[in-house]
N, C-alpha and C positions, 0 to 999 in steps of 0.2 A: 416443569416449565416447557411449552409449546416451543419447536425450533421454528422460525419465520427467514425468510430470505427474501429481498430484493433481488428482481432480475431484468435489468435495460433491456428491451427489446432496441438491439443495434440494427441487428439487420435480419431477413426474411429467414435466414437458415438456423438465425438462432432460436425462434421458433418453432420451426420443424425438431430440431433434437431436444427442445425442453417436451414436446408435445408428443415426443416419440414411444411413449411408453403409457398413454393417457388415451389410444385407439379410439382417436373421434374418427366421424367419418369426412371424408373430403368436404362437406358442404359445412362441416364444422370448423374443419382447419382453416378453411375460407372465411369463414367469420372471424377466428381469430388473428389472423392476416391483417384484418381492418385496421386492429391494434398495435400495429409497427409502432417504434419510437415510442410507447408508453412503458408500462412495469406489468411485469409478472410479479407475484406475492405468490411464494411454494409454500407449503406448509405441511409439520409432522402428523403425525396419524391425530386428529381430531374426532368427539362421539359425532355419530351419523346429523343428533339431533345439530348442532353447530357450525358441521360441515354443509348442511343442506340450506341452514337460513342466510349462511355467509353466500351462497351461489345467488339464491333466493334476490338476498338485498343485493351485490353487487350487478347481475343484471337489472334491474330497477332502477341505478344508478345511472346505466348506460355503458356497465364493463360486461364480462363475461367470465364463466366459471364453468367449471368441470369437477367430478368427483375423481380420483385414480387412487390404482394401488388397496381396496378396499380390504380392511381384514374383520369380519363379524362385526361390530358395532363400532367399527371405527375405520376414517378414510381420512387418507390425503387428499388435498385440494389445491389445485391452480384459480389464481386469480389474477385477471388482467384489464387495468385499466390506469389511470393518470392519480398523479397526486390528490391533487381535490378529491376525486372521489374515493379515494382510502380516507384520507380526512371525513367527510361526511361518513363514511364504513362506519368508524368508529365514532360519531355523533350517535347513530342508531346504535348500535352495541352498547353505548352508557344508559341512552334513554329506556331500552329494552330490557335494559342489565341480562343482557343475552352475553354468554363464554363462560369460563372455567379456567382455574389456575391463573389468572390474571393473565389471558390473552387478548383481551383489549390493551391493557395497560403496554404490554411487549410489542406489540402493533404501533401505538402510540408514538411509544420511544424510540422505533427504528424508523419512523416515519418525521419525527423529528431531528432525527440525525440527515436522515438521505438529504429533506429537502430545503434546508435551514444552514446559511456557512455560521456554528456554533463558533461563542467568542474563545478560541484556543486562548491561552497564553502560557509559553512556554517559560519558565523559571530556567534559566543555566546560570542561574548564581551571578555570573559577572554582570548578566546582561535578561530582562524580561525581551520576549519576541511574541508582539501581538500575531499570532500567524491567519485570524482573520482577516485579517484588514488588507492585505495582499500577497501574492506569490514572493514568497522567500527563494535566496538562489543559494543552495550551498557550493562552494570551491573543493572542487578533486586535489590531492594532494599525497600521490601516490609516491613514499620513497623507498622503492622498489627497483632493481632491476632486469623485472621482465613483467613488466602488468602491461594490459594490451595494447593501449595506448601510448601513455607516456612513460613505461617503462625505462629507466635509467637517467630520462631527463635531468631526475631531482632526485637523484641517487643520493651526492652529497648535501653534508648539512649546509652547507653555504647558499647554493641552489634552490636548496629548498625552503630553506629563510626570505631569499630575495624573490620564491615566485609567492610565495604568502603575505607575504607586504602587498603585493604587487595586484593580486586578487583582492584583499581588504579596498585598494585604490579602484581596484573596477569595479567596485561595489555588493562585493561576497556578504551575506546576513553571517553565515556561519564558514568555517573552514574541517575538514573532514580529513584526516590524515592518519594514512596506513602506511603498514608496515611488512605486509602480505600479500600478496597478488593473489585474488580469488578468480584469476580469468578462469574460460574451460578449461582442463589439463593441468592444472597447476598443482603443487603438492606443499602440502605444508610448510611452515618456516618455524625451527627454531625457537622456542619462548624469548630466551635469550637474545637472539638476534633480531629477533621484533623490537623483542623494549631497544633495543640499543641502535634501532634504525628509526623511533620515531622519539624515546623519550628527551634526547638533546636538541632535539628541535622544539618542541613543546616550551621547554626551560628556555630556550633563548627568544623565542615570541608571546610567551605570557604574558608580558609586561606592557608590552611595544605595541598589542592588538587590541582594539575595543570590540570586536564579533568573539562570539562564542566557538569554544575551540572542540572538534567532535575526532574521538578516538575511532577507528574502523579496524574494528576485531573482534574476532570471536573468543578469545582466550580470555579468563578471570585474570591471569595476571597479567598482562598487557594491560588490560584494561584497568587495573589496583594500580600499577607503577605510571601511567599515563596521566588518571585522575592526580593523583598526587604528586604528579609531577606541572600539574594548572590544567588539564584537559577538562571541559563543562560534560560531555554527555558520550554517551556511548552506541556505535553503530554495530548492531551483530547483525553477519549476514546470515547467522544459523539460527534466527529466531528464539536466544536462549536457550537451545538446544545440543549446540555442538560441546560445550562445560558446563556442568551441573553446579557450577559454583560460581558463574557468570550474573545468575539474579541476586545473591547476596551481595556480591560485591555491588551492584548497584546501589540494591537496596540500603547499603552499609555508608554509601555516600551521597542519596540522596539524589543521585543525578538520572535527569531524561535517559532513555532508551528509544532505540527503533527497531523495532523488531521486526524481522526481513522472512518472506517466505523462502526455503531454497528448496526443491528438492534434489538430495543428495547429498555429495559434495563435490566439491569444486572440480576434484581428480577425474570425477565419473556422472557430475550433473547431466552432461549434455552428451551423453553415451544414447539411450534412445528414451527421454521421458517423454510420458504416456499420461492423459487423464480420460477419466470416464466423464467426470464431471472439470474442467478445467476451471471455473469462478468459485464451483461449491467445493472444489479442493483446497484451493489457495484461501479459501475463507474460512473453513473449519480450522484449517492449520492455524491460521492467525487470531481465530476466537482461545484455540487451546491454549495458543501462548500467551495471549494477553491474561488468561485465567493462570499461569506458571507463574507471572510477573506478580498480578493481584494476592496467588496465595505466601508469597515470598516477601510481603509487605512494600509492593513497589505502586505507588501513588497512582491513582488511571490519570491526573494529570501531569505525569511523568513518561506518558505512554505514547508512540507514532506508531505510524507500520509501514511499509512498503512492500506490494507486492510480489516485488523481486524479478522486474523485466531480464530475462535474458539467463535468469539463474534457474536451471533446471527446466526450461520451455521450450518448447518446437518452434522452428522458424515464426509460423504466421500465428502461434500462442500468445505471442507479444504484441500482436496486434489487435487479437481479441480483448488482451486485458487492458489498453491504451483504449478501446472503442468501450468499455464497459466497466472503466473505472470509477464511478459513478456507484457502481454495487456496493464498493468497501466501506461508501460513507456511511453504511448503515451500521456499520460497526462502533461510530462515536467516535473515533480518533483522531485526529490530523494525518496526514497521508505526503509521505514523503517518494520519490518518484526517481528511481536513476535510469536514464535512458541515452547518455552521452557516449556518440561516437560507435556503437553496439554493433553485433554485427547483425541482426536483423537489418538494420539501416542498409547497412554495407551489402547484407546481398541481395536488397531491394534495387537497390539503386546501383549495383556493380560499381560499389567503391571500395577503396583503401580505408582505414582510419585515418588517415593525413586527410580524406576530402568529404567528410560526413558531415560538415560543421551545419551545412544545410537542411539535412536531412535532420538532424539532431533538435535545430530550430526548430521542425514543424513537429517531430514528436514531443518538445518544450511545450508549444505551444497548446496542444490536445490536453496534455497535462492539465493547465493552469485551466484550461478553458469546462475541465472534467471537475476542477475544485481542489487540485492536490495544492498541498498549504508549502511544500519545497522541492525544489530540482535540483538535484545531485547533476555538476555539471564541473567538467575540464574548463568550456570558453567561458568565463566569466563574466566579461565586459558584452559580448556576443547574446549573450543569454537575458540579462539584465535589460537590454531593451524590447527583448520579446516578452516577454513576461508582463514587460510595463506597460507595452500597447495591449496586452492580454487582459490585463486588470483593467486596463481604462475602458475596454467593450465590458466589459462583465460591471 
């Protein structure tokens, strides 16, 4: 199977570094310049015969192509042009029954994921969550104390009972509660002392809550005594990676996942990460673990993803992947989004976390406006109307 990739042209320079290894000459890169704001389509070593008609018809169309990376009888190839004309692409590909290996058909279906908001529907057992139909807010629920924010706030279980009422009342879809500070610098917790920091609060609001309730952890067994203690779905920031026994346990209860890009961990994420490719990083990683989930018997409508702003990314990294969030829909999943209070925000705008709420709005807002189906969010009630004027343009 042929690898295909979606690539947002955001902005002029993200052109120049996709185009950087493809040695057009300046009256070339000028022509593809024209093409700001539409899609690159990258593509793995394709036969010469395939790779030339795909250049062929897409200029015909009125996009442009390039051959690169040539080895003997086979080439990569860049293509860049708008939706409709992939659409039509692949009109002629049927009619000509021109490709191989069913690279029409994988064109097809990443082209219907990109430009289509497919009908999710999220099963958490208590509660179905059409995540179509509009931007879902999930509620932070950190009882921890020292996570970057509201570290200690809701330390106690009393606390943090009356702010999870209190979020359902602002109008939270879902509530998400940890028991681990994954800020930068942070070091692990305890198994013990997790289950025993979130699972008494679970038990005294299962009853009392009509939203769905999301465990945030990486551990199998936080995750095993959460579930069963009324938790609907599980938030790993290690993409099923950090315990090897984290997709059974899913798998064993049937519940949604979200599986979170990080690179690293938490101790040493943000020490100095590096990407050659920073979208075709963060994408392969999350194709792999979506395939960890799949072969562990975990439903693909049981499947989210989140990027992972702010986990293992350089300052203006998070900016990139807020301006070109739009690439992941080509993955098929619903796209879950935490961007609140972060410190990108904060050293944009030379603030505290006490005064980001603003700033958190407008990256809220890019979110829903990019298609992501939920916002991981601290302001609740703050959020909920952004999102809602967000949906009423869209």
């Amino acid at each position: 199977m042929h690898l295909l990739r979606f690539i947002e042209l955001d902005e002029p320079h993200t052109l120049d570094q996709i185009l950087s290894d493809a040695a057009l000459t300046k009256t070339e890169t000028e022509s593809w310049r024209q093409s700001f704001s539409q899609f690159i389509l990258k593509t793995d070593f394709l036969k010469n015969g395939l790779a030339t008609y795909l250049i062929k018809e897409v200029i015909a169309l009125g996009g442009n192509g390039t051959l690169f990376h040539q080895n003997g009888h086979q080439s990569k190839v860049l293509l860049v042009g708008n939706l409709n004309m992939y659409h039509r692409l692949i009109d002629r590909l049927m009619d000509q029954k021109v490709g191989e290996n069913g690279f029409a058909d994988l064109l097809q279906k990443q082209l219907i994921n990109l430009s289509k908001c497919l009908p999710y529907e999220l099963d958490c057992g208590c509660r179905k969550l059409e995540l179509s139909k509009r931007t879902h807010v999930m509620g932070i629920l950190n009882a921890t104390p020292d996570s970057f924010y509201d570290g200690g706030r809701y330390y106690t279980h009393d606390r943090a009972v009356h702010r999870i009422f209190e979020m359902e009342t602002e109008g939270a879809d879902l509530i998400d509660i940890g028991g681990e500070s994954t800020r930068p610098g942070s070091e692990a917790v305890d198994i013990d002392e997790e289950i025993n920091r979130v699972v008494p609060i679970i038990e005294r609001i299962k009853n009392k809550i009509t939203i769905p309730i999301s465990i945030d952890t990486r551990k199998s067994e936080v995750a095993e005594a959460a579930i069963v203690s009324g938790a609907h779905l599980v938030n790993d920031v290690s993409g099923l990676r950090y315990d090897a026994k984290m997709a059974s346990v899913i798998e064993k209860y049937r519940v949604p996942v979200v599986i979170m890009h990080m690179k690293g961990l938490p101790i040493d994420m943000q020490a100095d990460p590096q990407y050659a490719d920073l979208t075709g990083e963060i994408y392969q990683y999350l194709e792999e673990n979506i395939q960890i989930a799949l072969r562990n018997g975990i439903s693909k409508e049981k499947i989210m993803i989140d990027p992972g702003i702010g986990f293992g990314k350089m300052w203006d990294d998070n900016f990139v992947l807020l301006r070109r969030l739009r690439e992941f829909k080509s993955l098929g999943y619903p796209m879950l989004i935490g961007v609140s209070r972060k410190s990108f925000i904060g050293r944009l705008l030379n603030l505290n976390e006490e005064e980001r709420l603003m700033g958190t709005a407008a990256a809220v807002a890019v979110s829903s406006l990019k298609g992501v189906e939920i916002v991981r969010v601290h302001d609740v009630k703050e959020m909920v109307q952004v999102v809602r004027i967000v949906d009423q343009l869209r």
